[in-house]
Every structure is written in structure tokens, then in C-alpha cells.
PyMOL commands that place a pseudoatom at each C-alpha (Angstrom):
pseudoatom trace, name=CA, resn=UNK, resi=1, chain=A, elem=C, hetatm=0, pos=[77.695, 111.899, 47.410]
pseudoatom trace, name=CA, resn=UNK, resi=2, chain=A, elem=C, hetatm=0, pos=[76.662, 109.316, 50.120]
pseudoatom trace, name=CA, resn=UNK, resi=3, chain=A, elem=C, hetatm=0, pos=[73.209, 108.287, 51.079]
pseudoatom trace, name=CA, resn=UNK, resi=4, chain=A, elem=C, hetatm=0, pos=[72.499, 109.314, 54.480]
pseudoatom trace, name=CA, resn=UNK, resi=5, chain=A, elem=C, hetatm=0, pos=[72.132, 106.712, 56.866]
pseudoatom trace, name=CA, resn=UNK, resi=6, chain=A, elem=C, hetatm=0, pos=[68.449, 105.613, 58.418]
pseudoatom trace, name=CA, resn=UNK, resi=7, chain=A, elem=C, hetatm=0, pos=[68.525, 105.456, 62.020]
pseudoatom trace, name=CA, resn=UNK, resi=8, chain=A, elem=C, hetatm=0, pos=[65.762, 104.286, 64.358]
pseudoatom trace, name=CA, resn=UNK, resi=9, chain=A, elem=C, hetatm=0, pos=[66.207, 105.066, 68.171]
pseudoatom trace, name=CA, resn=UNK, resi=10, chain=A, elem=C, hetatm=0, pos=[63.638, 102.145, 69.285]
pseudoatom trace, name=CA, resn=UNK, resi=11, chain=A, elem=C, hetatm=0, pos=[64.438, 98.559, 70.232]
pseudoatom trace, name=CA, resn=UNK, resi=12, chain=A, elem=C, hetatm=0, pos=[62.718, 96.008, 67.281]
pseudoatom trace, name=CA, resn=UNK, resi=13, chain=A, elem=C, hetatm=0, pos=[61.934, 93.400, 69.918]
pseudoatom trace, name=CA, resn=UNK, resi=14, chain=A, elem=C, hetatm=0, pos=[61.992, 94.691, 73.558]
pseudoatom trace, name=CA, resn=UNK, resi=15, chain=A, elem=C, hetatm=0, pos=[62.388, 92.448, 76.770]
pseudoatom trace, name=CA, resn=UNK, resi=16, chain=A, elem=C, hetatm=0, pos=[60.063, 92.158, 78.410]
pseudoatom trace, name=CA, resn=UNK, resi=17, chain=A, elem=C, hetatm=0, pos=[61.512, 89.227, 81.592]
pseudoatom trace, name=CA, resn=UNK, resi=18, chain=A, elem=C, hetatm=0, pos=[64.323, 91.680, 82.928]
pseudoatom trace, name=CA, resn=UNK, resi=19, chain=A, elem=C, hetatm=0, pos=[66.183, 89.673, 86.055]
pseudoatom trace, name=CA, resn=UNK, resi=20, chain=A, elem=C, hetatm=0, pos=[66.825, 93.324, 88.140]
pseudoatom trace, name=CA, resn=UNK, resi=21, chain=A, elem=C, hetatm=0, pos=[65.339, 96.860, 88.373]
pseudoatom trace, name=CA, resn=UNK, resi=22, chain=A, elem=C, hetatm=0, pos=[65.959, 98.522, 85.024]
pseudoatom trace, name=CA, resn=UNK, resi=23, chain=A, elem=C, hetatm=0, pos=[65.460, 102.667, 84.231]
pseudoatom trace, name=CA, resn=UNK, resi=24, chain=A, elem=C, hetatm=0, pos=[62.401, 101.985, 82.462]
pseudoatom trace, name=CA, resn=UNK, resi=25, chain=A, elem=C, hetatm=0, pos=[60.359, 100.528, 85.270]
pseudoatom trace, name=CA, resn=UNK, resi=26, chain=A, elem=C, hetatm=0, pos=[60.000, 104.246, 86.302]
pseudoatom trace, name=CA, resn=UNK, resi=27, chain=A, elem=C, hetatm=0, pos=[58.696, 105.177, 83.165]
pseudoatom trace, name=CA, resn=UNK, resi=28, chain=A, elem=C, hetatm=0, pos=[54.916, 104.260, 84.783]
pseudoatom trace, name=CA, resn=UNK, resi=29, chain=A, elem=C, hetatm=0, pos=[53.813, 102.287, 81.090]
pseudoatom trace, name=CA, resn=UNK, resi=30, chain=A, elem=C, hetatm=0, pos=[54.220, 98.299, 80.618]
pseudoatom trace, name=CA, resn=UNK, resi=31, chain=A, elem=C, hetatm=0, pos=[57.468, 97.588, 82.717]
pseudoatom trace, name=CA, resn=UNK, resi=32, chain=A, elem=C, hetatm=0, pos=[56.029, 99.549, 85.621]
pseudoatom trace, name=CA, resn=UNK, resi=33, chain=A, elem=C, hetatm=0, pos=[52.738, 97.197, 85.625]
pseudoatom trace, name=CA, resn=UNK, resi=34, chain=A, elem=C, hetatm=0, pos=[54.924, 94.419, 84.984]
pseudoatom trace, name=CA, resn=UNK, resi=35, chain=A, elem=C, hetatm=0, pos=[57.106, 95.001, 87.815]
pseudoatom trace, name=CA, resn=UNK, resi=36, chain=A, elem=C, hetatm=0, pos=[54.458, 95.602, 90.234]
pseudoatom trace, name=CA, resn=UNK, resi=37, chain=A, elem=C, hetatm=0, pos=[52.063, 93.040, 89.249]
pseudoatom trace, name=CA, resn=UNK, resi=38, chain=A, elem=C, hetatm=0, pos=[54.928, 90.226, 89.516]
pseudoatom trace, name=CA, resn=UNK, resi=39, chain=A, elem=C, hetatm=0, pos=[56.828, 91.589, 92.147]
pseudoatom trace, name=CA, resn=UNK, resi=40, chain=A, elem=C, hetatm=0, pos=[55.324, 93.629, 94.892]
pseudoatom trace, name=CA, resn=UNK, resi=41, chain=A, elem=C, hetatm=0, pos=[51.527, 92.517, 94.605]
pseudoatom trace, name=CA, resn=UNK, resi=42, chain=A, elem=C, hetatm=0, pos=[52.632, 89.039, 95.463]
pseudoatom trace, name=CA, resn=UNK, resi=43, chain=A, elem=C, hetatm=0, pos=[54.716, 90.548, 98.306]
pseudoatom trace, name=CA, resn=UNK, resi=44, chain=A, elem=C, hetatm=0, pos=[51.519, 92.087, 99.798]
pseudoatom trace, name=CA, resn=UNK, resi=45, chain=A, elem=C, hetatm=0, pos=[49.497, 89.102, 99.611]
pseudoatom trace, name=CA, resn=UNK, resi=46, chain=A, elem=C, hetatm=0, pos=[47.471, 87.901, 102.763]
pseudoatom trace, name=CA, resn=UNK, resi=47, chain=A, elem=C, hetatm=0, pos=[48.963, 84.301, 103.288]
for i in range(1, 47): cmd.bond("trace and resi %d" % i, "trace and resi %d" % (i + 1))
show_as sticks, trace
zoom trace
């Protein structure tokens, strides 16, 4: 018989520094903070 074979859905070492818009900015956890606090906060700024 063969062993069965250990599988693990989740990424070891995620990205964090993605260059576009990915899926799991939706998500509303750590990319979606990310995303807003480096990308549309500065946007809004007051010069």
C-alpha cells in the first residue's frame, strides 16, 4: 500500500509587496490594510 500524501492548502511564506490589485485585498484582513494604508490614504492626503 502507499502512504497517503500530506497536503497543506496555505502559502509557507506569503507576499506581502504585490505590484497590482490581487483577490485577496478583498478579503478585509492584512492585504486590505495594506492596500489602503499605502495606496489610497496617501491619495487622500491634504497637500
Amino acid at each position: 500500500m502507499t502512504e497517503p500524501v500530506e497536503f497543506s492548502p496555505s502559502c509557507p511564506i506569503p507576499q506581502s509587496n504585490y505590484p497590482q490589485i490581487l483577490l485577496a485585498h478583498g478579503g478585509g484582513g492584512r492585504l486590505m490594510h495594506q492596500l489602503i494604508e499605502q495606496t489610497i490614504v496617501p491619495a487622500f492626503r491634504n497637500p
